[in-house]
Every structure is written in structure tokens, then in C-alpha cells.
N, C-alpha and C positions, 0 to 999 in steps of 0.2 A: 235130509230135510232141506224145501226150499229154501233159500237164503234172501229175505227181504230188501226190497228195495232201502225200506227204514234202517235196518240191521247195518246194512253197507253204508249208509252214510255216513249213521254213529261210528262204523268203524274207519271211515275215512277223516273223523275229526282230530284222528292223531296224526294222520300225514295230508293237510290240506293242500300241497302240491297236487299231491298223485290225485286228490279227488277232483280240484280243479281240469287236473289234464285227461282223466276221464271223463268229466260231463264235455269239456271239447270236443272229444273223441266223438260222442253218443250224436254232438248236434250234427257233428261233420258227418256225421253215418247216412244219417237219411238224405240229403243230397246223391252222397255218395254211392249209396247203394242204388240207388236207382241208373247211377251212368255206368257202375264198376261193378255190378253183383257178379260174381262166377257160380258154375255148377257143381255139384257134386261129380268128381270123373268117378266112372269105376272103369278097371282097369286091370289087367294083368300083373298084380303088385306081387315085389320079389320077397316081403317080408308080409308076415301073415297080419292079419287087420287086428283079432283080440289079443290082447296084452299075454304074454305065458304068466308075467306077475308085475304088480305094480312096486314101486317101493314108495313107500307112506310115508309124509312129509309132515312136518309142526304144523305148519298153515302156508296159503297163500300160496304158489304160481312159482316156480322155479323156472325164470323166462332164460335162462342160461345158464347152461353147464361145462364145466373144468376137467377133464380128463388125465388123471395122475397114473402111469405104473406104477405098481409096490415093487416088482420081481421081474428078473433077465428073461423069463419066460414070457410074459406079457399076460399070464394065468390072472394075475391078480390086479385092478384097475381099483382107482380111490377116485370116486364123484366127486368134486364139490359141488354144491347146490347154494342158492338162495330159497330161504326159508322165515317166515313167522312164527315168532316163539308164540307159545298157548300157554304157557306154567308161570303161573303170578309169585309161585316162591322160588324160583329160578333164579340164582345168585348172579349169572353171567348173563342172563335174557329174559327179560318181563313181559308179560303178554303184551302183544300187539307190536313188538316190537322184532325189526329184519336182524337174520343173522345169518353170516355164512357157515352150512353144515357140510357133513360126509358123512359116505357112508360106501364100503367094500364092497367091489363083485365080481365073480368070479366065474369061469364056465359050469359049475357045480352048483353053486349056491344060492339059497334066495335068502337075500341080506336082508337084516334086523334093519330097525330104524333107521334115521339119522342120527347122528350124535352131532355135538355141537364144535364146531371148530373154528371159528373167531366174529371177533366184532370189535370196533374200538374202544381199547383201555382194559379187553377181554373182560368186560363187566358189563352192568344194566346202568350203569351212571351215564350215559350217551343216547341221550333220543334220538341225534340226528344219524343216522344212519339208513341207508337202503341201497341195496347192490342192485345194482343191472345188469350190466355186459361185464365179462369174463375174457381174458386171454392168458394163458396157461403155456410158460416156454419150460419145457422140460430142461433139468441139469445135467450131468454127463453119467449120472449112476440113476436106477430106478426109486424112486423114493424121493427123489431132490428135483428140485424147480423154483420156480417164480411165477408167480397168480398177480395179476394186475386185474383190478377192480373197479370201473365206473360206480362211484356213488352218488346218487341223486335226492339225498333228502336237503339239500340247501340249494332250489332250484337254479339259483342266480347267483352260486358261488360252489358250483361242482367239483369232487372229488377225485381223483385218481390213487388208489391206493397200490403199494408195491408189496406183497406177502413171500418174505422168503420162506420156503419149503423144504426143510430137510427131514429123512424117515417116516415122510408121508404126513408132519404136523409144521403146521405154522408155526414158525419160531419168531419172527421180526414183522414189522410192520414198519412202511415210513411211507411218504407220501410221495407220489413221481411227480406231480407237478410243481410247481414254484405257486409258495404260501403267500400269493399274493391277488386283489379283487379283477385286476384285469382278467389272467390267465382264469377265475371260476366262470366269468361273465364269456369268456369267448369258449368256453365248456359247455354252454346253456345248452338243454336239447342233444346232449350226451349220449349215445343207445346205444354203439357199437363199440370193441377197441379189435385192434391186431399188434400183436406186439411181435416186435423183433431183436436178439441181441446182436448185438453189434459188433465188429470185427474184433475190438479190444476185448471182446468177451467178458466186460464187466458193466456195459452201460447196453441199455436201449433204447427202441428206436418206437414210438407207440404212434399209430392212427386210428383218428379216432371218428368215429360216423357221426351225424348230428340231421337227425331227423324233424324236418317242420311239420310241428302235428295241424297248423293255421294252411299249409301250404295248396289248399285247394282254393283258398279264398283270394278272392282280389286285394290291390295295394297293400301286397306285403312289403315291407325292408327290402331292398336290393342294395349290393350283392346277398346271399345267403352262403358262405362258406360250406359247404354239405362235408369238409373235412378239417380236423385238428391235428395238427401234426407239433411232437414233442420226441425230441432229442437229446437221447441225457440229460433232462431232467430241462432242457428250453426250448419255450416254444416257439416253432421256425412262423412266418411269415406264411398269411393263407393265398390260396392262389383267387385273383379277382375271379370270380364265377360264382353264379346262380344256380343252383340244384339242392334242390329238400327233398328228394324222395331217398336219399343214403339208408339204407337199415343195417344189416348184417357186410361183416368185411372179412375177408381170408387173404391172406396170401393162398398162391396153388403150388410153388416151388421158389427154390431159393435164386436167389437174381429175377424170380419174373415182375411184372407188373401186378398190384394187388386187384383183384375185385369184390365189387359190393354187389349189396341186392338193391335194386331199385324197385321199392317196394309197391307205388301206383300204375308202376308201368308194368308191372309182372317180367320184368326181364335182371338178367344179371347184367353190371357192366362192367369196364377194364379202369383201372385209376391207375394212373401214372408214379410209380415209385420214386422216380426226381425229383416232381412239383406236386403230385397231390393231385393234380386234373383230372375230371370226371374224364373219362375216352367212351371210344365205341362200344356199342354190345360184344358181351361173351357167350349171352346164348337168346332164343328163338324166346317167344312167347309161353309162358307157363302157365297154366291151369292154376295155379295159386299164388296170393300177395308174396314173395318171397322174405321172411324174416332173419335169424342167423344163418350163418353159415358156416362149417364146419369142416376142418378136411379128413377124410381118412384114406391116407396113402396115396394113391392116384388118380383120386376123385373127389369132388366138392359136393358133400351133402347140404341141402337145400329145403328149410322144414318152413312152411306157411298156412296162410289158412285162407280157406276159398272164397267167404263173404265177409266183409267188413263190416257189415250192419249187424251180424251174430255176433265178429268178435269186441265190439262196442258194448253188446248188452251184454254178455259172458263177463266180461271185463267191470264195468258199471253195476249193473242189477243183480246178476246171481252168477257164479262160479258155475252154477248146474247146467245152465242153459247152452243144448247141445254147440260148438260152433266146429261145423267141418273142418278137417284138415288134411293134411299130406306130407309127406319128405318125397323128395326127388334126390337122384344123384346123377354129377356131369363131369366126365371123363377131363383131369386134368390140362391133356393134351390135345381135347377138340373143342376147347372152349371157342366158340364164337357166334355171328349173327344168327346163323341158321343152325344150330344145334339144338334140339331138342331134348332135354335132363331125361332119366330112365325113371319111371313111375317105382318106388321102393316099398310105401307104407299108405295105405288110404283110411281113414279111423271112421269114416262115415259117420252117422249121427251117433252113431255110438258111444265111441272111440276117441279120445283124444279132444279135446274141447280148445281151442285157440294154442295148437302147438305152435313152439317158436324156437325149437331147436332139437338140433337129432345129435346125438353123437355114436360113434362105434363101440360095439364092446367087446368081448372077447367069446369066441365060440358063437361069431354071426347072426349077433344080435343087434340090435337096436333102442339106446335108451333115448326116450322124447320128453320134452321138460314143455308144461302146459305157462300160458303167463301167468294165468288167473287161476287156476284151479289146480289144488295141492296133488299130489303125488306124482313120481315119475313113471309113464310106461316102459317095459322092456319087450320087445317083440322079437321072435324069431324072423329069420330071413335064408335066404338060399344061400350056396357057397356063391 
């Protein structure tokens, strides 16, 4: 069933942030779309376009996803997702309200639901909550890690949460930032993180992308920091520089330089591990807005969506409303100006409605996590 224009509001009067920062979106679109619209490519894609199976989500858009091993084999992979609870008698999550879930998969299986796997105070006593961006540094055993969590429901005093992970559950929660109004204030506009541990093996090292949804508009603020950067738990000094098109961030190897997706320019670029400076391009001109970004093994998956004026309304007015997308991927080792990403997923109208993230899965798959519109795809792909 369409999803109303009316129906969306009402349901954006629990989180007036996010409905604020969607009607932005929607006014910024129609400028936008007229200078920035891209096409639909088709293309020689290495992963097939219909889904083999969806995995069905609580509510709401899983704009990023967590990738845990259970097992030495790598057989067995644990999602985390963001998700909206739908069950008003849900003791840990009351409708309307973000939670982070999982849910198991395997070369074999087509996993059940999600289940629920945390929120703050692991109860429904906490409104404010909502996840966005994910980074996931695995432990030295399958099963065990650390999930760092941008959360955006206190626009103007943002979150950073640190989830320890041992046998695949969330056991601890504490926050990586410093509990204090400066450090939420210079968090505002939070979308992306990349996390790193650090030599001591017990602290890290998190950057953080900070995306200007106003940034096409004249006399914004200058400078605009396009990154956050936090060191064991303090936050370093931003580098003087203007740039708001930051989206998705990866490291591609250890000691290299990090890259981001520059999301209006349709290019990836290099950011400086020293200072945090935006650098040169790492790759050529994309066919699509580039959103997260994602590494698997010796390549940067790269999942976006082709017109901005779809993913406004998608986003805004109905979940249903088709908006083209795609994943690329780009060879860790040839990133630069003139490289052009290998076409991997194209969902065409059909397919995939404002993807904003690809991760790998095991037996050469592909799972893709939509912003707006509930469940995850899994798609087959070539060896």
C-alpha cells in the first residue's frame, strides 16, 4: 500500500529532526535535479539485478550495515542493521521507535527476521535514539568486535556509541565521545564514521564524515570541517578547510590514506590520515551519487543512487516510490583520478529504492541496505 504523504508526517512527529532534514532535502531536490539528474546505466552487472531473497525488516531503511563473522570459516556472517520497531507491546522497543537489530546468514540459508539486539538502557524508556552510520572493527576471534554507532536523534548534541561484541551479542555500551555540548555541536551533520584500533590495541582512532544537507546553497558558514576526528576518546583539532560533500568513508588498507565518497561531485576522494584533509580524487566520474562505502578484501564497494530528486521523494513522501540505484566496485590498489569502479548491481526501477550500502557476504553475494525503505536485499554475483 501507497504510504501517504499525510501518514509520513504523522510519523515524522516523533523524530522532528529527521522530518525537518527531509523537507530540506525535497526543497534542495528540485534545483538540484535539474543541474545534477543522472540516468539509469544498464550495464554488464556482475551481480544479478532481482534479489534471490529479501530479508524483512521491523520498519524504516537500514541506511547501514555491520558485518560480524560467527565462525573460522567465514560460513556464517551476523548483520547488524538499523531498524524501526512496529510492536507497541515490545518491552525493549515501542513502535516508532530505532533499534539496532541482527539477523544470521549463511551460504545455505534464508534467515528468519531480525531479532532485536540493542538500544539505550536495552529498553523502550529512551526516545532519543536513532543510528546512522556503522563501523564495525572485528576482535582477534570470530564472534568478538566493537560496532561504533553515529546517533542522530539530538541534532545539536550527537552521539557516538561504542558496542562491545563478544559471541556475536552486545554485551557493553559506553559512549566514545566526551559527554560534553562542544564535542555534540561539532558532531552536527554526522553520516559517516571509520574506525580504527590503535597500536595499543585498546583505544581507537574514529573519523567521522559530516555531510552539509544546506551545501548547495549560497552564504553558508565557512570554514565547514567535512571531517571529525576522535582519538581515544578526544577530539583532535579540525583541519581549516571547506568541503560538505563528505558521505561514506573507508579506509582501503592499513597505513594508507582514508577515502570518502564525495557525494555531489559523483567522485571518490583521498583524505589525509595525518590531518584529516580532503586530497585529490581516487577515482574518475560515477554514474551514481556515491553514499557508504564498504571494503571487501581488495576492493572498495561503492552503493548510491542515480537521481536525487527520486531519493528526496523516496525518502520524504512514500518508501514505495521507485528511486534508481547501483553498487560499483574499485580495485584497492588502482584507486585514482582516472579509474573508473566496475558496474556490480544495477536494481533499475525495480530493484532497490535509494540504496546506500552494499556489504559482502559469503558464497558471492551481495546484501544492500535501502535508507528509506524497510528490508535488505541479497543478490547473487559472479565469482
Amino acid at each position: 500500500m501507497i504510504q501517504s504523504f499525510f501518514t509520513t508526517v504523522l510519523n515524522f512527529t516523533f523524530t522532528p529532526f529527521t522530518f525537518r532534514r527531509n523537507i530540506r532535502l525535497l526543497i534542495l531536490s528540485i534545483p538540484a535535479s535539474i543541474l545534477l539528474t543522472g540516468c539509469v546505466v544498464k550495464g554488464n552487472a556482475l551481480c544479478t539485478g532481482e534479489p534471490v531473497m529479501t530479508i524483512e525488516t521491523r520498519g524504516g531503511g537500514s541506511e547501514d550495515i555491520a558485518v560480524l563473522p560467527l565462525d573460522p570459516t567465514g560460513n556464517i556472517t551476523r548483520l547488524f542493521i538499523r531498524e524501526r520497531c512496529n510492536d507497541s507491546s515490545d518491552p525493549e522497543c515501542k513502535t516508532g521507535q530505532w533499534r539496532l537489530g541482527s539477523v544470521d546468514i549463511s551460504r545455505e540459508n534464508t534467515p528468519a527476521s531480525t531479532r532485536y539486539a540493542w538500544r539505550p538502557g536495552n529498553d523502550a524508556s529512551e526516545d532519543d535514539f536513532e543510528p546512522l552510520g556503522m563501523s564495525l572493527v572485528p576482535g582477534n576471534t570470530p564472534g568478538e568486535g566493537t560496532l561504533f554507532v553515529i546517533d542522530i536523534a539530538r541534532p545539536q548534541s550527537v552521539r557516538i556509541w561504542q558496542l562491545d561484541i563478544s559471541g556475536g551479542e552486545i554485551t557493553k555500551a559506553t559512549l566514545a565521545t566526551p559527554a560534553d555540548t562542544q564535542t555534540g555541536a561539532r558532531l552536527t551533520a554526522a553520516n559517516s564514521l571509520q574506525a580504527v584500533r590503535n597500536d595499543d590495541s585498546r583505544s581507537f582512532h574514529l573519523t567521522i564524515t559530516r555531510f552539509d544537507e544546506y551545501g548547495l546553497l549560497p552564504f553558508r558558514p565557512t570554514p565547514w570541517p567535512a571531517l571529525v576526528r576522535i582519538n581515544n576518546g578526544v577530539i583532535q583539532p579540525p583541519p581549516a578547510q571547506d568541503f560538505r560533500n563528505a558521505n561514506g568513508i573507508i579506509r582501503p588498507c592499513t597505513g594508507c590514506d582514508l577515502v570518502i565518497a564525495s557525494y555531489w561531485e559523483r567522485r571518490l576522494r583521498f583524505v589525509s590520515k595525518e590531518n584529516g584533509e580532503i586530497g585529490e580524487y581516487a577515482s574518475a566520474e560515477l554514474p551514481i551519487r556515491p553514499d557508504n562505502l564498504r571494503l571487501d578484501s581488495e576492493r572498495i564497494l561503492i552503493a548510491g543512487q542515480h537521481r536525487v530528486d527520486l531519493t528526496a521523494l523516496n525518502l520524504l513522501v512514500s518508501s514505495h516510490i521507485p528511486s534508481p540505484s547501483a553498487v560499483y566496485a574499485i580495485d584497492t590498489g588502482s584507486l585514482g583520478p582516472d579509474t573508473m569502479p566496475t558496474l556490480l548491481w544495477e536494481g533499475g526501477w525495480k530493484y532497490g529504492h535509494s540504496a546506500a550500502t552494499a556489504v559482502a557476504l559469503p558464497g558471492n553475494r551481495l546484501a544492500i541496505g535501502q535508507i528509506n525503505t524497510p528490508g535488505i536485499l541479497v543478490v547473487d554475483c559472479s565469482p
